[in-house]
PyMOL commands that place a pseudoatom at each C-alpha (Angstrom):
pseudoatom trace, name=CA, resn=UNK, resi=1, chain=A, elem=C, hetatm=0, pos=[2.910, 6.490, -21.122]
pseudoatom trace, name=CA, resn=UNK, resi=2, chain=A, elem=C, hetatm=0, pos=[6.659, 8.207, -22.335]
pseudoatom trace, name=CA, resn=UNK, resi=3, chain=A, elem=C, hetatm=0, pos=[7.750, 8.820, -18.665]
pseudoatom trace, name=CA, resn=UNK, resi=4, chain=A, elem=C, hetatm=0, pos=[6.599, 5.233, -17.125]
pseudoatom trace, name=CA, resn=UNK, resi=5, chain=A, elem=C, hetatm=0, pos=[9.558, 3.842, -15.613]
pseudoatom trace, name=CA, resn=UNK, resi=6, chain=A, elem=C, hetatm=0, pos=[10.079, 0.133, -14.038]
pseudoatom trace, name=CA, resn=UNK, resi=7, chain=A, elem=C, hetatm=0, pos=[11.077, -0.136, -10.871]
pseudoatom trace, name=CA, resn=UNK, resi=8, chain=A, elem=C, hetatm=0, pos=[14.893, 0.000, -10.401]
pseudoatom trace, name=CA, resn=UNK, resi=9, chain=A, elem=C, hetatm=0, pos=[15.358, -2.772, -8.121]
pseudoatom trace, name=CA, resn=UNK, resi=10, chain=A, elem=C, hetatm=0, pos=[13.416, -5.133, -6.205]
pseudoatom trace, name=CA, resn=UNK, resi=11, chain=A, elem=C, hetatm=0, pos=[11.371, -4.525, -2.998]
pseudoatom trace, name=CA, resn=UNK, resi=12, chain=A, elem=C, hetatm=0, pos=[12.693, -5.848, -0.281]
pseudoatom trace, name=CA, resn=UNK, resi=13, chain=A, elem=C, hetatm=0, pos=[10.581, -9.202, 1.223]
pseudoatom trace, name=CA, resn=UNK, resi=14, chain=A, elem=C, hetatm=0, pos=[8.867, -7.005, 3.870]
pseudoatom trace, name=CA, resn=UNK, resi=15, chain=A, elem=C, hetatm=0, pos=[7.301, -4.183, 1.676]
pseudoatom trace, name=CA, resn=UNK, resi=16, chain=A, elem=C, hetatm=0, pos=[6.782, -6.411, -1.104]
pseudoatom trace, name=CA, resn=UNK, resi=17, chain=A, elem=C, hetatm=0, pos=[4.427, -8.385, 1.551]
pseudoatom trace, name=CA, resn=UNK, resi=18, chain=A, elem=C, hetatm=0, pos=[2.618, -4.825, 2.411]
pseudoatom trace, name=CA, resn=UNK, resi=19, chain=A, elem=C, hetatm=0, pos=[2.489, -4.219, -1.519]
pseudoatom trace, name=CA, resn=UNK, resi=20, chain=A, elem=C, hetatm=0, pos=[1.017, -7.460, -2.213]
pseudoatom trace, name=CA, resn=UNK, resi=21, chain=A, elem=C, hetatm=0, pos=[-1.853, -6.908, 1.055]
pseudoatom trace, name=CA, resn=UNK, resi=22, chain=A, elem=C, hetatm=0, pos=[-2.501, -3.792, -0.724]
pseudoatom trace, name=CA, resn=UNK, resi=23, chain=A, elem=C, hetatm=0, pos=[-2.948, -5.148, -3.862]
pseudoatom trace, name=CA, resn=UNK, resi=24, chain=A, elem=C, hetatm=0, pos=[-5.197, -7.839, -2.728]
pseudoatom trace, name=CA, resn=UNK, resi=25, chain=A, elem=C, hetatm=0, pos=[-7.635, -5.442, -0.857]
pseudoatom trace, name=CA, resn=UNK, resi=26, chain=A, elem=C, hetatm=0, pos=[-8.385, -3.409, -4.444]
pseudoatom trace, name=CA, resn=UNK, resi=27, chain=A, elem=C, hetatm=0, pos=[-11.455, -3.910, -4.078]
pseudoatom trace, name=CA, resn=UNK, resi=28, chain=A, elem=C, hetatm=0, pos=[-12.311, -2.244, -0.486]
pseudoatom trace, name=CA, resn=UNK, resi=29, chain=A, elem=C, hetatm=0, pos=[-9.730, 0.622, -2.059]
pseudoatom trace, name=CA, resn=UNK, resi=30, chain=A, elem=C, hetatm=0, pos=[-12.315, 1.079, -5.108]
pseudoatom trace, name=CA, resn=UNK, resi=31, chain=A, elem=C, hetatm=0, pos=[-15.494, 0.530, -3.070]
pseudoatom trace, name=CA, resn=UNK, resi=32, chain=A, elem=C, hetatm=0, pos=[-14.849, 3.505, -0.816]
pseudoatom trace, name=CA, resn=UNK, resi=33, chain=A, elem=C, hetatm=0, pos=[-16.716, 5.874, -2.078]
pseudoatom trace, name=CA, resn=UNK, resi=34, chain=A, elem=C, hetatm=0, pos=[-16.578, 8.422, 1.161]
pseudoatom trace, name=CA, resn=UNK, resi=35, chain=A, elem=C, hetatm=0, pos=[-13.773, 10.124, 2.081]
pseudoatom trace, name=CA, resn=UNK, resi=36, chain=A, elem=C, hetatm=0, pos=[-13.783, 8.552, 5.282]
pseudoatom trace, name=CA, resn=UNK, resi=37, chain=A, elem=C, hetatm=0, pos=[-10.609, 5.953, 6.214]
pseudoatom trace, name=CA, resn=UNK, resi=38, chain=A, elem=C, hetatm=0, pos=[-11.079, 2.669, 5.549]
pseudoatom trace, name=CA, resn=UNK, resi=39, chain=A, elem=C, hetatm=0, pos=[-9.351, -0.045, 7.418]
pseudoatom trace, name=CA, resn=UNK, resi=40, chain=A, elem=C, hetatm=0, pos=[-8.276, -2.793, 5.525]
pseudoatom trace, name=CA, resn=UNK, resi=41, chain=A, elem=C, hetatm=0, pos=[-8.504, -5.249, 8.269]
pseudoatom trace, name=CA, resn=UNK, resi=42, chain=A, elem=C, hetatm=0, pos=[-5.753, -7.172, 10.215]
pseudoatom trace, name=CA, resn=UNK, resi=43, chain=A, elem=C, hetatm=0, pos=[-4.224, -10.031, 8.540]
pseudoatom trace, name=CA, resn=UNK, resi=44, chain=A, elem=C, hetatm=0, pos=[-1.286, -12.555, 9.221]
pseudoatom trace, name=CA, resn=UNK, resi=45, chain=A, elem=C, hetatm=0, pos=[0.592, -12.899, 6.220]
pseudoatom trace, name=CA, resn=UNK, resi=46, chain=A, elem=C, hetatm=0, pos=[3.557, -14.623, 4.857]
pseudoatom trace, name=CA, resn=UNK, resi=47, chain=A, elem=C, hetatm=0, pos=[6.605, -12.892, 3.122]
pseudoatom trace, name=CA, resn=UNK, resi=48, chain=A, elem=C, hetatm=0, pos=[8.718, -13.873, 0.421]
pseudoatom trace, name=CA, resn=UNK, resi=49, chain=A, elem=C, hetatm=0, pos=[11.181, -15.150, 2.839]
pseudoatom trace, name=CA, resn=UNK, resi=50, chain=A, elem=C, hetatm=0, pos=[8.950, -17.420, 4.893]
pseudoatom trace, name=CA, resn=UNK, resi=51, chain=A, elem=C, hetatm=0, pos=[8.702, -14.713, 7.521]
pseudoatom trace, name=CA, resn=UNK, resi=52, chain=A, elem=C, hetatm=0, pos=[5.762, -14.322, 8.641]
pseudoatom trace, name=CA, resn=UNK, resi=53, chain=A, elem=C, hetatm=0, pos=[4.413, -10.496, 8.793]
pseudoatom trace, name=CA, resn=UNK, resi=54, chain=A, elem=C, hetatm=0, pos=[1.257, -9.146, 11.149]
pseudoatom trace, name=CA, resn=UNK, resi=55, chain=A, elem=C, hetatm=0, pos=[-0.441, -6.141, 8.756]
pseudoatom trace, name=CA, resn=UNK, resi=56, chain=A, elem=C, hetatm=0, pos=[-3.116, -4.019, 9.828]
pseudoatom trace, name=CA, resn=UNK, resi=57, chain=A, elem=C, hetatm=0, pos=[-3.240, -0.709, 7.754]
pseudoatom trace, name=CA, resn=UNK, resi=58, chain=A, elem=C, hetatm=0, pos=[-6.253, 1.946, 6.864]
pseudoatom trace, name=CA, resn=UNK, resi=59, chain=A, elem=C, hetatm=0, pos=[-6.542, 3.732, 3.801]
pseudoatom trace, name=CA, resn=UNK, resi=60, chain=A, elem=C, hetatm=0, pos=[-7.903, 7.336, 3.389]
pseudoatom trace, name=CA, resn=UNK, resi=61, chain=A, elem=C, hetatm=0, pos=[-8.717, 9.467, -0.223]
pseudoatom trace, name=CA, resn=UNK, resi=62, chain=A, elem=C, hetatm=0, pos=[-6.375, 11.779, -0.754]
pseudoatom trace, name=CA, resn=UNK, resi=63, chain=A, elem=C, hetatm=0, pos=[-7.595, 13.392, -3.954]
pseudoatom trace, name=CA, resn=UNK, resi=64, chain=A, elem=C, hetatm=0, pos=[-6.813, 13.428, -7.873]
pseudoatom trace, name=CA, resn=UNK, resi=65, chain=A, elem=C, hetatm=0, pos=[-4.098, 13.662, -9.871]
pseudoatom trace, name=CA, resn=UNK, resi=66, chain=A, elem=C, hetatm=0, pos=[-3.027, 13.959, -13.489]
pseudoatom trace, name=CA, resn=UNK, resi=67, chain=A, elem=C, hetatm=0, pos=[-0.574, 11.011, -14.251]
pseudoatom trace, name=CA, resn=UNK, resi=68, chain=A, elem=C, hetatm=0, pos=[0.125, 11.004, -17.929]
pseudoatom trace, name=CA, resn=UNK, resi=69, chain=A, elem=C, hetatm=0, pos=[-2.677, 13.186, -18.661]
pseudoatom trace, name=CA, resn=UNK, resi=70, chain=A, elem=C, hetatm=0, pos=[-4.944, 10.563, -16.920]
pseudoatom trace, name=CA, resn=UNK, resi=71, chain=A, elem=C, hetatm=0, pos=[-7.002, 11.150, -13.855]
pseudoatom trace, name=CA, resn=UNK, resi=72, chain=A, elem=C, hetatm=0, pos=[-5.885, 9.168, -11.332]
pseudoatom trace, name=CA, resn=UNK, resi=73, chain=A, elem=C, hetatm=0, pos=[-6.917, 8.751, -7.565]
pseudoatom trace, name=CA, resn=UNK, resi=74, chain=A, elem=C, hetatm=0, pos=[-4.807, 8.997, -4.642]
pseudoatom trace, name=CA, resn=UNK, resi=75, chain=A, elem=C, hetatm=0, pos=[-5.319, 7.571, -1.408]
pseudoatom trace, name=CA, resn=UNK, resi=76, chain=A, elem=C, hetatm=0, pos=[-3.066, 7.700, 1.571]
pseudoatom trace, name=CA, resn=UNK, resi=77, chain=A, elem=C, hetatm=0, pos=[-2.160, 4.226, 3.764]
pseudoatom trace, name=CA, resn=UNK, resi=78, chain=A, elem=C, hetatm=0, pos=[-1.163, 4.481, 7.364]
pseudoatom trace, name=CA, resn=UNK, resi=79, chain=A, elem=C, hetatm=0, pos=[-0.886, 1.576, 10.107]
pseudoatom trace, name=CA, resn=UNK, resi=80, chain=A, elem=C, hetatm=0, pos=[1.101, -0.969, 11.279]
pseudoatom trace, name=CA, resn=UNK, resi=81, chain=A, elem=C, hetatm=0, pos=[3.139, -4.145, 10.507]
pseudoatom trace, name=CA, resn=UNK, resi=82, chain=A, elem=C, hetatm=0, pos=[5.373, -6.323, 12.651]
pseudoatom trace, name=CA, resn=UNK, resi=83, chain=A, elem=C, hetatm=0, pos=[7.344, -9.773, 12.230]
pseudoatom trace, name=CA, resn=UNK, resi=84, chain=A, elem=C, hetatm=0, pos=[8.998, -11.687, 14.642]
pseudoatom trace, name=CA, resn=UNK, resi=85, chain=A, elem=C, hetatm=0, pos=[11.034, -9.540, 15.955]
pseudoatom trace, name=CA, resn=UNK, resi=86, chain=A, elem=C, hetatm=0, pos=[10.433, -5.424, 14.729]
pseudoatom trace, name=CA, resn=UNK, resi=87, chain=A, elem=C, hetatm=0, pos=[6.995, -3.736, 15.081]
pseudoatom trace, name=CA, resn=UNK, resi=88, chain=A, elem=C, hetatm=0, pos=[6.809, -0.764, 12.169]
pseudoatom trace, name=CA, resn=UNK, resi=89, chain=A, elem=C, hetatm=0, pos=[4.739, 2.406, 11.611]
pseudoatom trace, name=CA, resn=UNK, resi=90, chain=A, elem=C, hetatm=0, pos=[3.557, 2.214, 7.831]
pseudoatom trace, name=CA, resn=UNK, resi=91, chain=A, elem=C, hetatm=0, pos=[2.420, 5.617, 6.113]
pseudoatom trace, name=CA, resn=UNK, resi=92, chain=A, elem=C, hetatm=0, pos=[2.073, 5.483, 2.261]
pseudoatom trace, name=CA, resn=UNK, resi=93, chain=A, elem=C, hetatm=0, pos=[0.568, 6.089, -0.879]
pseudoatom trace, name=CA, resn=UNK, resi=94, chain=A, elem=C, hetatm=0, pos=[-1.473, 3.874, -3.616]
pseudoatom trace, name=CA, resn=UNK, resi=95, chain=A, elem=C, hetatm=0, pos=[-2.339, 5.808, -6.693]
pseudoatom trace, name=CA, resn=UNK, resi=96, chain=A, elem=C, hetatm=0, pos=[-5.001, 4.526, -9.067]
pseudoatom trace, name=CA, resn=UNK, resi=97, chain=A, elem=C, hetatm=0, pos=[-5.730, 5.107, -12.575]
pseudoatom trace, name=CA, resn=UNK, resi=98, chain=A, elem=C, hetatm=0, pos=[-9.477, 6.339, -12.322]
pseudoatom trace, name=CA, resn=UNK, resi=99, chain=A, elem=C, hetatm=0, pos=[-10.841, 5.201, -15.699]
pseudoatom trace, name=CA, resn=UNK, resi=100, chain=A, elem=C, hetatm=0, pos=[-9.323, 1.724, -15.870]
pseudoatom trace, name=CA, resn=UNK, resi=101, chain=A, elem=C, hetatm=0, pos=[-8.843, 0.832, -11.618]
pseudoatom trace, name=CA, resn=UNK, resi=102, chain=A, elem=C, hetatm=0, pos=[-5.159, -0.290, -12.064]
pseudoatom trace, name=CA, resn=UNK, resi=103, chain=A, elem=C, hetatm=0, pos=[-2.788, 0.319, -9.529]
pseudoatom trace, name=CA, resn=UNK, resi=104, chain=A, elem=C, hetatm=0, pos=[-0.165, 3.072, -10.870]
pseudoatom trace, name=CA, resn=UNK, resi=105, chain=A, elem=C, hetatm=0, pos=[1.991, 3.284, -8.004]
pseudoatom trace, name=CA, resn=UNK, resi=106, chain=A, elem=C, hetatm=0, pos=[2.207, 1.980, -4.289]
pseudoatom trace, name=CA, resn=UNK, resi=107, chain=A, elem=C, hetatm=0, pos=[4.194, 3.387, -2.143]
pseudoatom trace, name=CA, resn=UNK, resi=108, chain=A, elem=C, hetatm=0, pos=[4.953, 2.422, 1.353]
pseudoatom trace, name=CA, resn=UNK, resi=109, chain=A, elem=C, hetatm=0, pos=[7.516, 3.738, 4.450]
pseudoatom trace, name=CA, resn=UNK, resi=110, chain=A, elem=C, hetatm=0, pos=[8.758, 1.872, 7.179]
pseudoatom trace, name=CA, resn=UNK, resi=111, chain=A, elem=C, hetatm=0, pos=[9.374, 3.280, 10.480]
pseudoatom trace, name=CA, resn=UNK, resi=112, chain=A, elem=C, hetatm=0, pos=[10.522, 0.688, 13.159]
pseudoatom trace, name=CA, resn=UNK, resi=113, chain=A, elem=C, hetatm=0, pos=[8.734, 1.647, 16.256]
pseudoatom trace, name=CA, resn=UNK, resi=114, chain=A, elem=C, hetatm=0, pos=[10.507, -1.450, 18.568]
pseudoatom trace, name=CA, resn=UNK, resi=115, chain=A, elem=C, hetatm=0, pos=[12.810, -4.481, 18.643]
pseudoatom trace, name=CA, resn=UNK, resi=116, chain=A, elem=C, hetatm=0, pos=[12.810, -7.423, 20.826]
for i in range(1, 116): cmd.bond("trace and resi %d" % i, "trace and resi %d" % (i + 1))
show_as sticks, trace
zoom trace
């Protein structure tokens, strides 16, 4: 692993919420065998801030990969997240090393869709 790199600076408390959701639902990520979405299911969860942060995102196989001469899987995440105040269009990536099932990379970009 010569190229892995940590990550620069820390997420801010709103994607590391949608990082950690992501990282919680593993095991629906590594059960879906079809190439078929999966929704991850709604979920009210609470941010590093004390925010609170409504998630509800769906995540579809992408493919494979070589990452470090190591098959990985890709799988794209799209959905939704809002907190008191912002609703936000989430579209992503997790990537997945395919021998060993640990996360590699997760990726995820906000759009704010509306403010109140």
């Amino acid at each position: 692993m010569a190229t892995w790199k940590p990550v620069q600076r820390e997420p801010d408390a709103l994607r590391a919420c949608i990082y950690d959701y992501l990282r919680t639902r593993a095991r629906q990520v590594y059960q879906s065998g079809t190439s078929a979405p999966t929704p991850l299911g709604l979920s009210r969860e609470t941010m590093c801030n004390g925010g609170m942060l409504n998630i509800d995102l769906t995540i579809t196989p992408v493919g494979l990969t070589l990452v470090n001469s190591r098959s990985a899987l890709v799988f794209g995440v799209t959905g939704h997240a809002a907190d008191k105040g912002t609703g936000y269009q989430v579209e992503g990536r997790v990537v997945i090393d395919k021998q060993t099932l640990a996360f590699l990379s997760i990726e995820a970009d906000l759009t704010v869709l509306n403010r109140s």
